[in-house]
C-alpha positions in Angstrom: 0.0 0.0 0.0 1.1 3.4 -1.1 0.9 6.4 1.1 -1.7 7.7 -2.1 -3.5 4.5 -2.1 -4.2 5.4 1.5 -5.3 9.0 1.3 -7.0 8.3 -1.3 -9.0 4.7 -0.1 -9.5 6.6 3.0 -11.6 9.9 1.1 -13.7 7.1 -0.9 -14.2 5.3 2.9 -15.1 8.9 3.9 -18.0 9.9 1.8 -19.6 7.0 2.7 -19.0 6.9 6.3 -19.3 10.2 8.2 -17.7 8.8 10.8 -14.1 7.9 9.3 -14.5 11.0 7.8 -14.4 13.1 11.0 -11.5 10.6 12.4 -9.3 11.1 9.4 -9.8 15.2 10.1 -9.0 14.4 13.8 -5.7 12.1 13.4 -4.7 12.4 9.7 -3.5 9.7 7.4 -1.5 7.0 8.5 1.7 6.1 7.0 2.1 2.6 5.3 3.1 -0.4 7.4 4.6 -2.9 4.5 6.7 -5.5 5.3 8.6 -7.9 2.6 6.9 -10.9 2.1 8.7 -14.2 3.6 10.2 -15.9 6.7 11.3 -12.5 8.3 7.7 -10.9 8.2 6.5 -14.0 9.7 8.7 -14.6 12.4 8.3 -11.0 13.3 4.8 -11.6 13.9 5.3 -14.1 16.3 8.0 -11.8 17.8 5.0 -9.6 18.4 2.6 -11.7 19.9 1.4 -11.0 23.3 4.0 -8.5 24.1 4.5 -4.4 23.5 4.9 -3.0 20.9 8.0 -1.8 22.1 9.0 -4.4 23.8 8.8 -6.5 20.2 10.7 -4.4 18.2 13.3 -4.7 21.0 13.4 -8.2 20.8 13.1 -7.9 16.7 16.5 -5.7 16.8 18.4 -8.5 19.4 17.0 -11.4 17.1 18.4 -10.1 14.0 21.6 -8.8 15.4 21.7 -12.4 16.9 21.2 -14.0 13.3 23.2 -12.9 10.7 22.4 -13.0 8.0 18.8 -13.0 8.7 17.4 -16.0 6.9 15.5 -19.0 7.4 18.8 -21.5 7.4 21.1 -19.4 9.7 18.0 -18.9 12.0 17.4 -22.5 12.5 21.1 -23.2 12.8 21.3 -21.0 15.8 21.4 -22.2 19.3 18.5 -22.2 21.3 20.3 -20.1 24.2 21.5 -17.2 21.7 17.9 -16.6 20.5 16.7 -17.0 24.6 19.2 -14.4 25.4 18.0 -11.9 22.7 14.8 -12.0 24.6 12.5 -14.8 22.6 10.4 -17.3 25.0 11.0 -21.2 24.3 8.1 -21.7 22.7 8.6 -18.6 20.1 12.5 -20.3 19.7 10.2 -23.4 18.8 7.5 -21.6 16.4 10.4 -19.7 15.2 12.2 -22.9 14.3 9.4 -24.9 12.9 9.1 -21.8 10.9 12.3 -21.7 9.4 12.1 -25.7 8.6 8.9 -25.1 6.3 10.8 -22.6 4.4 14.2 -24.5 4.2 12.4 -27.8 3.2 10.2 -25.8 0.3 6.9 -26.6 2.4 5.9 -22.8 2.5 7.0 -21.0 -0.5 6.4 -17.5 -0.1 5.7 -16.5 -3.7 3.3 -19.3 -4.0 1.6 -17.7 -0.8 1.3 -14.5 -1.9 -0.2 -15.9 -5.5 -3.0 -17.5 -3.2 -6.0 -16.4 -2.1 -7.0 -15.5 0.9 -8.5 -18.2 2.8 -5.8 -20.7 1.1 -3.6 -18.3 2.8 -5.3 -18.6 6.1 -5.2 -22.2 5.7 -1.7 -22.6 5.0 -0.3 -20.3 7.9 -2.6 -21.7 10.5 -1.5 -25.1 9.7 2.0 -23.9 11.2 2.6 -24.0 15.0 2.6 -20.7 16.1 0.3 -19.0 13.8 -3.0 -18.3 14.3 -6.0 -16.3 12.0 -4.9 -12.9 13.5 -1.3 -13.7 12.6 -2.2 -14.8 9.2 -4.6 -11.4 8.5 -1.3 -9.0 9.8 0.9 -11.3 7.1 -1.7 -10.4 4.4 -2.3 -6.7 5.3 1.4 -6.0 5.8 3.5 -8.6 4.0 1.1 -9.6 0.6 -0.6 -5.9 0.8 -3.9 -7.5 1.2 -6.9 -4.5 0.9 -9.5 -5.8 2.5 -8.4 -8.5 5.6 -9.9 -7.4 8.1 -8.0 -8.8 11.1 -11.4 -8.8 13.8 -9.5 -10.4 16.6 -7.2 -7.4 17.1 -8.0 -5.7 20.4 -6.6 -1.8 19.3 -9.1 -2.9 16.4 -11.9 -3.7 18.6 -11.1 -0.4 20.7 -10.6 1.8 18.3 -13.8 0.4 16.3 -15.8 0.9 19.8 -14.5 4.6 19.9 -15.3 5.3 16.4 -18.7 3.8 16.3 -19.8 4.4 20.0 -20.2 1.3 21.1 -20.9 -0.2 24.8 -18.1 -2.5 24.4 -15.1 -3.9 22.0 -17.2 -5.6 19.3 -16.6 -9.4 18.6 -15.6 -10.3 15.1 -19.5 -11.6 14.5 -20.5 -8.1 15.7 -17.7 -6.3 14.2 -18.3 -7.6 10.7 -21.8 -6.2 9.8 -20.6 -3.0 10.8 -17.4 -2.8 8.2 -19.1 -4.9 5.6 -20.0 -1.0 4.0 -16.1 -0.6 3.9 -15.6 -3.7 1.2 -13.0 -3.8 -0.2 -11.0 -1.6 1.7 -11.8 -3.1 5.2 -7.4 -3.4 5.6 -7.2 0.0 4.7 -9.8 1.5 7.2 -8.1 -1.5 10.2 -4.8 0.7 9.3 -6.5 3.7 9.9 -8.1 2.5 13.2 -4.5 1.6 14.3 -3.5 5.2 13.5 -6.9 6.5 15.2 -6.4 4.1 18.4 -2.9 6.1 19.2 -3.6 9.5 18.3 -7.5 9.8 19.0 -8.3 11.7 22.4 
């Protein structure tokens, strides 16, 4: 996703949602989050799961320092106790390394993954240890530039969604999805908009 692709999803999102429109006054445009498709984006994902965001990228800057060059071979050559001391819990050192395997082997090719569509994608990744539907949606938004995942599960998502729409509560994904079904096929777009809206809204 461009940052014009963006701005300009976001206007069309706009005049047919008063709502976003008055957000994207409020906290601007956000910038672009892609990531190159393949083992790196992945494993950065589960780098990111259940901790900070600072805390991740952190642990992403140790990791890669840690394994060098950064690919799937050297990664799964690399002691258990150097990726511990760079800050990744056993299991992650385990999802990380099953990762790596599937790549190494040829299991998960990731131009073959990105040619797929979406719920083969889903499929695939979910299939892997480690990886679950709101890891798979944050690889195709970010990594395979995906426009319209909309990756329910997310709890900024659910927030921001409740802020924006007044809710009671953080919607579900069965109650989230009738309200974003008028955003097709830009739902990815507007969930990187709420992202932007959930740290900069009042």
């Amino acid at each position: 996703m461009t940052p014009d692709f963006i701005r300009e999803s976001l206007d069309a999102l706009g005049k047919a949602d008063p709502d976003i429109k008055k957000a994207v006054r409020l906290v601007g445009y956000p910038e672009p989050r892609n990531r190159e498709p393949g083992f790196g984006a992945l494993l950065n994902i589960i780098i990111g799961q259940q901790v900070s965001a600072q805390a991740a990228a952190a642990i992403r800057s140790r990791v890669i320092e840690a394994v060098d060059p950064f690919t799937p071979d050297v990664f799964l050559a690399t002691e258990d106790a150097v990726l511990r001391g760079a800050g990744l819990s056993r299991r992650k050192v385990e999802y990380g390394k099953g990762l790596a395997e599937e790549f190494v082997t040829g299991r998960l090719d990731a131009d073959a993954l990105g040619d797929a569509p979406d719920d083969e994608v889903v499929k695939t990744l979910t299939a892997l240890r480690g990886i679950g539907r709101w890891s798979a949606e944050i690889y195709m938004l970010f990594a395979l530039g995906r426009a319209d995942i909309w990756p329910a599960e997310d709890l900024a998502i659910q927030e921001a969604l409740r802020r924006l729409k007044d809710l009671d509560e953080r919607p579900s994904r069965a109650a989230s999805e009738p309200i974003v079904e008028p955003w097709r096929p830009l739902r990815g777009v507007a969930a990187l908009f709420l992202w932007h809206y959930y740290k900069g809204a009042p």
